[in-house]
Legacy VTK file of the C-alpha trace (Angstrom):
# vtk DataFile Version 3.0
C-alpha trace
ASCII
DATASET POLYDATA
POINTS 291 float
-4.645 32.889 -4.196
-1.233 31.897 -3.984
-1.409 30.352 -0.471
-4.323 28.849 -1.437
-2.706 26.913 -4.932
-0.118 25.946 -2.251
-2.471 24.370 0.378
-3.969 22.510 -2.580
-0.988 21.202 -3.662
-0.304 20.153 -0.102
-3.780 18.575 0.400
-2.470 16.577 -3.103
0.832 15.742 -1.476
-1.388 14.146 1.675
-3.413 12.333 -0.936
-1.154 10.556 -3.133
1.319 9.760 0.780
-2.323 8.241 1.534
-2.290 5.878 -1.185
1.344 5.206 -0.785
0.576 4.650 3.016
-2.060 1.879 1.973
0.909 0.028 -0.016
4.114 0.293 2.098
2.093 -0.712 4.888
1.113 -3.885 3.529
4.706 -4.240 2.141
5.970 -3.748 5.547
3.769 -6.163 7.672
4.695 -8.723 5.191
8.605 -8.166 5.006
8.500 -7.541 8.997
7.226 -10.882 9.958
7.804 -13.391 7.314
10.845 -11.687 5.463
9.299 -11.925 2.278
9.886 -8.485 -0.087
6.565 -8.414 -2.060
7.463 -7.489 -5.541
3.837 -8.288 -6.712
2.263 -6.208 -4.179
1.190 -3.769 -7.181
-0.469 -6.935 -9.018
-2.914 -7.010 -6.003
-3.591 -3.086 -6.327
-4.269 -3.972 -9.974
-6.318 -6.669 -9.555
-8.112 -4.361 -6.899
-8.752 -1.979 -9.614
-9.838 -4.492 -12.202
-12.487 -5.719 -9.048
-13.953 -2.488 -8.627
-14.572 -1.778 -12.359
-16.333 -5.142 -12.956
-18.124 -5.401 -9.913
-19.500 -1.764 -10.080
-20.939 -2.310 -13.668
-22.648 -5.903 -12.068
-23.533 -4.109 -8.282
-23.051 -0.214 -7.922
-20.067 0.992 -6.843
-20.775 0.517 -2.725
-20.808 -3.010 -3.238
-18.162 -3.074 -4.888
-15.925 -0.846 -2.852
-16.684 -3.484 -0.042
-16.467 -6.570 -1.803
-13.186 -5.937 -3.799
-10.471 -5.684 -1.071
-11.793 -8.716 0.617
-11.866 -10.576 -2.412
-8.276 -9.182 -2.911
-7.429 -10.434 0.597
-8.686 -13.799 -0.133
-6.696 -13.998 -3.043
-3.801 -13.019 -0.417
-4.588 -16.289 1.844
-4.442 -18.590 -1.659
-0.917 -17.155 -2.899
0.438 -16.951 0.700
-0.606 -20.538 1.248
0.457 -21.718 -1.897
3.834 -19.918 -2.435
5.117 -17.695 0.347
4.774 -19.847 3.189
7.232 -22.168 1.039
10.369 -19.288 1.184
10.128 -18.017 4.512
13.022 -20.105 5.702
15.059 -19.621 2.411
17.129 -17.159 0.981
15.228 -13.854 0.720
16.966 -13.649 -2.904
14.657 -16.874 -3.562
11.434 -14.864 -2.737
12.250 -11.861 -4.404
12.486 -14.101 -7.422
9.308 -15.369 -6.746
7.355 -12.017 -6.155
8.984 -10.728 -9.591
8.038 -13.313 -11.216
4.254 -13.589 -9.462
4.100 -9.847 -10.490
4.474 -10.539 -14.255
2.161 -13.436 -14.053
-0.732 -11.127 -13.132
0.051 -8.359 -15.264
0.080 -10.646 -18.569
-3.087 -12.072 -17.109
-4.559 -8.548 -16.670
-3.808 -7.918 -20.259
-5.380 -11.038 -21.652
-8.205 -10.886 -19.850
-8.956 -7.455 -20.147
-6.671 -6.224 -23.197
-4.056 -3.628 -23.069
-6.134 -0.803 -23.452
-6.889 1.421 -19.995
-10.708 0.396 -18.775
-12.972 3.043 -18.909
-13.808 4.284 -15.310
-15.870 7.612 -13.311
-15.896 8.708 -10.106
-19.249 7.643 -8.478
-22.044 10.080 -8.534
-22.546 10.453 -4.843
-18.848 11.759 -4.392
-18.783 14.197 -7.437
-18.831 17.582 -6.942
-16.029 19.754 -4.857
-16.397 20.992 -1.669
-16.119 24.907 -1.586
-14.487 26.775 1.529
-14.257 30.365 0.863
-11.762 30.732 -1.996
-10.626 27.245 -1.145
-12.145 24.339 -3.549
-11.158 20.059 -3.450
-12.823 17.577 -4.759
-15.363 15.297 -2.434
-13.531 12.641 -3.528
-10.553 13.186 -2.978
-10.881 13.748 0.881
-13.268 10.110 1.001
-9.919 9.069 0.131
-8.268 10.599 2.757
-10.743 10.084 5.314
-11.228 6.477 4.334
-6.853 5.973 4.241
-6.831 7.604 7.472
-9.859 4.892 8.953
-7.860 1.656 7.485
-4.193 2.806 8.820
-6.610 3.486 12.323
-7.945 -0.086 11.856
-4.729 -1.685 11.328
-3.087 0.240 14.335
-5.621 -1.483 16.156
-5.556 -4.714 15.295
-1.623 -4.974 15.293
-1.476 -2.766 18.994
-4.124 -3.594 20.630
-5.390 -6.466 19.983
-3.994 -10.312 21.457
-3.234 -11.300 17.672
-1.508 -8.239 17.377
0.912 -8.941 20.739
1.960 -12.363 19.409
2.524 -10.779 15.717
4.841 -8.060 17.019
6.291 -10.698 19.612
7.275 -13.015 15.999
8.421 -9.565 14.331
10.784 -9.213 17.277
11.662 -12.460 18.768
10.045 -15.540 16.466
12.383 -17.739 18.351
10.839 -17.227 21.571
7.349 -17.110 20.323
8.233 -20.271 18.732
9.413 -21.562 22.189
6.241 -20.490 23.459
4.769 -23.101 21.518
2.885 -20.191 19.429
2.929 -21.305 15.699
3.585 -18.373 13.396
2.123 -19.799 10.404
-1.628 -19.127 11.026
-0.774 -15.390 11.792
1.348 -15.086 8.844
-1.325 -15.804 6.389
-3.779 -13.219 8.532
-0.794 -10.682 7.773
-0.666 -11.691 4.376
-4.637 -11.086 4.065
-4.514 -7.656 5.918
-1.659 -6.608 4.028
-3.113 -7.201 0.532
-6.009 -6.447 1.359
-5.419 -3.144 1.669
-3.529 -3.375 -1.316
-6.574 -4.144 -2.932
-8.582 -0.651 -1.268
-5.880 1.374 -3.082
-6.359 0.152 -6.031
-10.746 0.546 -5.716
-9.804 3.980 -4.160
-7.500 4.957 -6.962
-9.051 3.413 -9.865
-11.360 6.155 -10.727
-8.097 9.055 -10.657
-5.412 7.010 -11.923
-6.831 4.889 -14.316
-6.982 1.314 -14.793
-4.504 -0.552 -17.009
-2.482 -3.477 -16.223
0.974 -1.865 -15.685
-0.603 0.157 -13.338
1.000 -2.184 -10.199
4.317 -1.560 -11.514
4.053 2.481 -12.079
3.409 2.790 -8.142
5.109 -0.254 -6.781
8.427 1.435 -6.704
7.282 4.626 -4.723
5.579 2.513 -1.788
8.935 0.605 -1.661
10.542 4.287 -1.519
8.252 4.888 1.854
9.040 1.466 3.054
12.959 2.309 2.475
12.284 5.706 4.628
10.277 4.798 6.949
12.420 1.924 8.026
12.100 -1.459 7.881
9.536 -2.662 10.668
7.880 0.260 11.378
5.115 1.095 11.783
4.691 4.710 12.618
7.683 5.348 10.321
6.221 3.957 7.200
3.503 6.672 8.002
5.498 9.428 9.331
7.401 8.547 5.915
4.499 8.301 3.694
2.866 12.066 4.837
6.609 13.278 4.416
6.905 11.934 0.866
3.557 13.139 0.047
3.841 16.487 1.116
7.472 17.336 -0.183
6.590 16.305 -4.044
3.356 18.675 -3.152
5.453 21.447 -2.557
8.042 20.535 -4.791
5.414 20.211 -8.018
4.033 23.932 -6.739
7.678 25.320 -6.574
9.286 23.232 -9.956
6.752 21.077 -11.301
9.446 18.814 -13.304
11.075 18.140 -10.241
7.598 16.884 -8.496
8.958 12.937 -8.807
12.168 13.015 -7.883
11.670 14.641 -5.615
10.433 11.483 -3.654
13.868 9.912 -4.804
16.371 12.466 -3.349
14.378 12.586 -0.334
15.233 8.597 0.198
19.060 9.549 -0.603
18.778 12.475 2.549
17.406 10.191 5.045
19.467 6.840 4.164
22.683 8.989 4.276
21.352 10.445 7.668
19.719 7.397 9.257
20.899 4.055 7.032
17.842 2.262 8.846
15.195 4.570 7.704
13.441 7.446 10.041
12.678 4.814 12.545
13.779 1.443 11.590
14.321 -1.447 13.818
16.931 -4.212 13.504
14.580 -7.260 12.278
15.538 -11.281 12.809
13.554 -13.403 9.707
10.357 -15.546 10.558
12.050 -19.244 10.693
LINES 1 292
291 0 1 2 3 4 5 6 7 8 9 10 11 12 13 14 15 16 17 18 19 20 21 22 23 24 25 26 27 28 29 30 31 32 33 34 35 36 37 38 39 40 41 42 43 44 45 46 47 48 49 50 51 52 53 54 55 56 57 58 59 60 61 62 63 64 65 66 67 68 69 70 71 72 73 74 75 76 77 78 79 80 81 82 83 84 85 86 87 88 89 90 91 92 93 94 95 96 97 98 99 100 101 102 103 104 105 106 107 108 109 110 111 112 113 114 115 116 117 118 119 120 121 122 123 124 125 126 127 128 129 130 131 132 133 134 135 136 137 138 139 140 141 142 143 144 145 146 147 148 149 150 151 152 153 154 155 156 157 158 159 160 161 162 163 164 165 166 167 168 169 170 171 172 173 174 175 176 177 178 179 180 181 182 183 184 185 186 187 188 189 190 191 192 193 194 195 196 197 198 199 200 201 202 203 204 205 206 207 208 209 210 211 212 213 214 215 216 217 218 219 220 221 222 223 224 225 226 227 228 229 230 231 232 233 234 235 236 237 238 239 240 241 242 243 244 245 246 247 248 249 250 251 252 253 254 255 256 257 258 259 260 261 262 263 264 265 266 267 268 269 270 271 272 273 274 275 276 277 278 279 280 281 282 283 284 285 286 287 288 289 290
């Protein structure tokens, strides 16, 4: 029984890097090729939340698990438009302002739309229910959310490595001056970036709504730990925001099953080891700003 507590807790750990995975990958795409550190990235999980809860009560929750990150990612386009593409040649001090103070903006506006009280949310009927292997149980939805994190990452691989967009946008994450010379306008591919990345933002949030709850501080509770898997994963990476994000999932896992208190900072001296090992992060690249 105890090895099977302990791949529980592991299958947990894999779950909650998932989720993490979702964030620090938009947070990386965005920092990567425009230079911009998203502080309100965990207003757009929010507002993905808020999405699903509405739209499910209006459409089922299907619908609504579709329509909710795009609508997020939409929202992505507008605010890039609007206010990141005017920092990307400033001081990134100026757009960390900005993000911090676009993140407060939507949590007030959570709370006066919807009050401060956590909306009342379930996980859909057709994924209730656990799935039993011998003395092994999980809940079914718990693995759609790690079958559906696993499909988006897959997707985004795709479209950033093997796809012509993708080429120019890790050509701009590398070398925008060239690109630029190229006569290859960043601009356009920054706001798809922008769109991808908060979109999946958004798909947390819908995925997580039903286990975390929905309030409107809930950006800020988790906004911290997908910067944590940015930090260790390096800056610019790809595969090491994901190696990171598994790692940082399964050591609080193991941590909460060996000394529960210690199950969150856990995450935290974990970022210590690896910065004092590898300052860049596991595999972190040296990045030049989107001018």
């Amino acid at each position: 029984m105890e090895v099977i507590f302990l791949l529980e807790q592991v299958l947990n750990g894999l779950l909650v890097g998932a989720y993490y995975l979702l964030l620090a990958l938009g947070l990386s795409l965005i920092f990567s090729l425009g230079g911009i550190v998203n502080l309100a990235h965990g207003g757009f999980y929010a507002i993905g939340a808020y999405l699903a809860v509405v739209l499910t009560r209006h459409l089922g929750w299907a619908p609504a698990f579709v329509a909710s990150p795009i609508l997020v990612a939409l929202l992505g386009v507008v605010v890039e438009r609007l206010f990141f593409q005017r920092f990307y040649r400033r001081d990134p001090i100026l757009s960390i302002l900005l993000t911090f103070g676009l993140a407060m903006v939507i949590e007030q506006s959570l709370r006066m739309i919807f009050g401060a009280a956590p909306l009342p949310t379930s996980i859909p009927r057709a994924l209730s229910g656990t799935v039993i292997v011998g003395d092994f149980l999980y809940s079914r939805y718990r693995l759609t959310i790690l079958a559906v994190a696993i499909l988006a990452v897959a997707a985004t691989w795709l479209i950033v490595y093997r796809t012509s967009f993708g080429r120019v946008v890790r050509a701009g994450v590398q070398n925008p001056d060239m690109v630029g010379a190229l006569g290859i306008s960043l601009k356009p591919y920054m706001t798809a970036i922008a769109a991808l990345a908060i979109g999946l933002a958004g798909l947390a949030g819908v995925l997580l709504a039903p286990i975390s709850g929905v309030h409107p501080a809930m950006g800020a509770e988790i906004l911290t730990a997908a910067f944590v898997v940015v930090v260790i994963g390096g800056l610019g990476s790809f595969w090491g925001v994901i190696i990171a994000a598994l790692l940082v999932g399964v050591v609080r896992g193991v941590t909460i099953y060996v000394f529960p208190p210690a199950g969150e900072a856990s995450i935290y001296l974990l970022m210590v080891v690896v910065l004092l090992i590898r300052p860049r992060g596991l595999l972190g690249e040296r990045i030049e700003r989107f001018e």
